[in-house]
C-alpha positions in Angstrom: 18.5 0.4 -14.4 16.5 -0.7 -11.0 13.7 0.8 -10.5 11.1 1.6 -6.8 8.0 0.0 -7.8 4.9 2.6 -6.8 1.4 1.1 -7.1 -1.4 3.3 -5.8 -5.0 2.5 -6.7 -7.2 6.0 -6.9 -6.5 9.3 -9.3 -6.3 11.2 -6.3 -3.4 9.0 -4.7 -1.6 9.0 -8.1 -1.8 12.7 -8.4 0.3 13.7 -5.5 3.0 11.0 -6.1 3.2 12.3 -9.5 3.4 15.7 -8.9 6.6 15.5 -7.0 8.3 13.6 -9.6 10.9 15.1 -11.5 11.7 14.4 -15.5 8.9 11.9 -16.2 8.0 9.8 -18.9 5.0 8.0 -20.0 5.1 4.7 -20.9 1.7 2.4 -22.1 1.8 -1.1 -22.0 -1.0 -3.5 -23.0 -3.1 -0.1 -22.2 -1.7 0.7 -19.1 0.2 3.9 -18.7 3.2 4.0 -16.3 5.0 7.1 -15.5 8.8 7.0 -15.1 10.9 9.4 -13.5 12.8 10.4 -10.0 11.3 11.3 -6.7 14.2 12.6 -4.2 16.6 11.1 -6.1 15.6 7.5 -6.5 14.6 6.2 -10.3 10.7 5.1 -9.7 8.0 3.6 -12.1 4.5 4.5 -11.1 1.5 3.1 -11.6 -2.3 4.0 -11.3 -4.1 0.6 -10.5 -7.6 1.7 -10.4 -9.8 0.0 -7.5 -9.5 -4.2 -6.1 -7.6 -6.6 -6.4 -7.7 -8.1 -9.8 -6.7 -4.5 -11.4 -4.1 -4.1 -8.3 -3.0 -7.7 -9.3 -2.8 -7.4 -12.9 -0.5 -4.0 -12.8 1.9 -5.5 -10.7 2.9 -8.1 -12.8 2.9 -6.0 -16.0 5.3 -3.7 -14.1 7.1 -6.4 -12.4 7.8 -8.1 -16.4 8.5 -4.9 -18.1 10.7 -2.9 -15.7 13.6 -3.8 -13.2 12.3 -3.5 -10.0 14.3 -2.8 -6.8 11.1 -3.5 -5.2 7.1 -2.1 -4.7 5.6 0.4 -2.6 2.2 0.2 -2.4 0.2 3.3 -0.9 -3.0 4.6 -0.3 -6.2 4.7 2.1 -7.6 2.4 4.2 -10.8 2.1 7.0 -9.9 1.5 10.0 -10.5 -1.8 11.8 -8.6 -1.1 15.4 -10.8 1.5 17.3 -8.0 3.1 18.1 -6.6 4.5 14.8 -8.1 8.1 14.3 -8.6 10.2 10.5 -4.9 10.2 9.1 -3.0 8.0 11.2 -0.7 5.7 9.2 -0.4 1.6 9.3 2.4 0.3 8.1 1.7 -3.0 7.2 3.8 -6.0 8.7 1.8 -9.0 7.0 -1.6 -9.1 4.2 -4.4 -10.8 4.1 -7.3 -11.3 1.8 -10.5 -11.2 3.8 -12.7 -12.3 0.9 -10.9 -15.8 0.1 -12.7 -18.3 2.1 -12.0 -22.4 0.8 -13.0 -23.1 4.6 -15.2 -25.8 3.1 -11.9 -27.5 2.8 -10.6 -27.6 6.5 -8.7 -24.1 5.6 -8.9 -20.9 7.8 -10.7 -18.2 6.4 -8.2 -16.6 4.3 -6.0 -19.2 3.6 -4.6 -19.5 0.1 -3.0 -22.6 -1.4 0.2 -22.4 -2.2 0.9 -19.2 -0.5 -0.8 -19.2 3.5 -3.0 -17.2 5.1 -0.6 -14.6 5.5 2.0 -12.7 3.3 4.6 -10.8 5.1 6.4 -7.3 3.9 9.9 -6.4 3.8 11.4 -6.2 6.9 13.8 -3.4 5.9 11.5 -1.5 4.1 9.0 -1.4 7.6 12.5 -0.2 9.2 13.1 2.4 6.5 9.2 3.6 6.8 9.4 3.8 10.8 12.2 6.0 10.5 11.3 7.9 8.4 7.9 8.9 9.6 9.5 8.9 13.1 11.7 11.5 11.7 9.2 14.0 10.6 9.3 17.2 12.4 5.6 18.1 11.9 4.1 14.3 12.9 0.4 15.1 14.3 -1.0 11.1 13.8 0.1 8.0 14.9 1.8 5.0 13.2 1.5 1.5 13.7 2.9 -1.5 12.4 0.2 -4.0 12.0 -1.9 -6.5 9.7 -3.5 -5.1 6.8 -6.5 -6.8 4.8 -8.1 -6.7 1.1 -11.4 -7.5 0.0 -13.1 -7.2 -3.2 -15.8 -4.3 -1.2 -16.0 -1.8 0.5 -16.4 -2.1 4.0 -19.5 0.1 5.6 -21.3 -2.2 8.3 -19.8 -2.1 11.2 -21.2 -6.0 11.5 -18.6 -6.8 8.9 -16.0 -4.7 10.2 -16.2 -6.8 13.3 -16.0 -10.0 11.7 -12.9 -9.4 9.8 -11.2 -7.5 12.9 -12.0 -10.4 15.1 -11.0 -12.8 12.0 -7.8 -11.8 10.5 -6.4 -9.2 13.8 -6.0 -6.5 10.7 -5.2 -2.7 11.8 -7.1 -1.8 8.9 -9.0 -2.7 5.9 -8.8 -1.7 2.0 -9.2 -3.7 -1.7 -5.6 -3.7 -3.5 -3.0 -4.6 -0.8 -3.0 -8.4 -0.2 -3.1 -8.8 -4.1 -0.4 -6.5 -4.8 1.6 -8.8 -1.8 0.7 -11.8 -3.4 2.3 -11.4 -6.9 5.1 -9.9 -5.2 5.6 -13.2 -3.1 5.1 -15.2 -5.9 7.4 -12.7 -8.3 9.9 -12.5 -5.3 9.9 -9.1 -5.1 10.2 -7.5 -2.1 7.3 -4.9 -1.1 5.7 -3.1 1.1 1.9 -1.9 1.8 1.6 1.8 3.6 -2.2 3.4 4.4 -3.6 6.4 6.0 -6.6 5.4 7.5 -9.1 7.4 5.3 -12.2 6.5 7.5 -13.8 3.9 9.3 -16.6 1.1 8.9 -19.7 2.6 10.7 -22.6 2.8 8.0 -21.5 5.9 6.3 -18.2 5.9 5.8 -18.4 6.8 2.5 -19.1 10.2 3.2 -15.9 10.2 5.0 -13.7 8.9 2.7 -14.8 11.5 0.3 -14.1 14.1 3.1 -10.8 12.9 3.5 -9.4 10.7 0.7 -7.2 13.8 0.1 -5.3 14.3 3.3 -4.9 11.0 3.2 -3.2 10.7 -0.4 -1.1 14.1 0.6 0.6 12.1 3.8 1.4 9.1 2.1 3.3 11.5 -1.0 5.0 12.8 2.3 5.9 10.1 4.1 7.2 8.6 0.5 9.5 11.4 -0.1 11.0 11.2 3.3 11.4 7.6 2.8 13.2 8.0 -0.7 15.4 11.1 0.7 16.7 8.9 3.4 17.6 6.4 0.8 19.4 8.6 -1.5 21.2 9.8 1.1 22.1 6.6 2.4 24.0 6.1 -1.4 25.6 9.1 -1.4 27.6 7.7 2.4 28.5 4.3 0.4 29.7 6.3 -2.6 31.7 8.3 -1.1 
């Protein structure tokens, strides 16, 4: 059986994906719990990674070894790096980047990994199924936009930094699990995809607004995932018949 992949890093993000799962099972593996089941239709394994990107790294490949993957979904929050994303807008990301690697000693752009670029690029078809989906939506009161999206192993609160890595890497936004979760998928070939909801932005206390609205932004991504998954369900159901 083929599986969606979901990877999403916080309890609060894991909580409203699993909530809208339907006969579920709970599977540990080398102490990592997985929860099977169906979400609109579409057999899905997810997985709570907890935060950065060795433990966003490290999940993927046990779920990429032990269960037949279709492909991954990650989701989740993310600051802002483009002024003009607002509280809950969505990026869907095009390519990752890991703002944090830096072998520039080398003659390497910052970024830059050996063996796999500076850049790591999602599924086209799943951006595709995302924008339509979201497009879709009859209550939509945020924005999307397709667009770079960035890791680092910290969280991002100066708004020095958040500069640098805008002006650096041309990222919509910026978050710890993405790029790492990209990287074994490149390397797995897998296909994947990373999805934020802009959560807040770099500005010295940001912190206090993630708390504020790490919520909302965990409740539109379970959203936005349904719709996604109902589309492709119903997609099967035309070739079947």
């Amino acid at each position: 059986m083929q599986r969606i992949g979901i990877i999403l890093a916080m309890q609060e993000e894991f909580e409203e994906i699993s909530n809208v799962m339907e006969k579920t099972e709970e599977k540990l593996i080398q102490g990592v719990s997985f929860l099977t089941g169906r979400i609109e239709g579409q057999n899905c394994v997810v997985v709570q990674s907890g935060i950065g990107k060795v433990n966003a790294a490290r999940v993927t490949q046990i779920m990429i070894d032990n269960f037949n993957l279709k492909y991954v979904i990650n989701l989740g929050s993310a600051g802002a790096l483009d002024p003009m994303l607002n509280i809950g807008d969505i990026v869907i990301g095009d390519e990752l980047s890991q703002h944090d690697f830096d072998i520039t000693a080398f003659g390497h752009a910052k970024g830059y990994i050996t063996g796999v670029g500076d850049r790591i690029y999602c599924d086209e078809n799943l951006i595709k199924r995302f924008k339509k989906a979201i497009n879709n939506l009859d209550d939509r009161s945020y924005e999307i936009k397709v667009g770079g999206i960035t890791s680092g192993d910290i969280f991002c609160t100066e708004i020095d930094m958040k500069n640098k890595i805008y002006a650096n890497f041309d990222a919509e936004c910026v978050e710890m699990e993405g790029a790492a979760i990209a990287q074994v998928c490149y390397l797995d070939n897998i296909p994947f995809i990373v999805v934020r909801s802009i959560s807040d932005s770099p500005n010295g206390e940001n912190a206090i607004t993630f708390d504020q609205f790490v919520q909302l932004a965990s409740k539109r991504c379970a959203k936005i995932l349904k719709a996604v998954l109902r589309d492709m369900t119903e997609e099967d159901r035309k070739v079947e018949s």
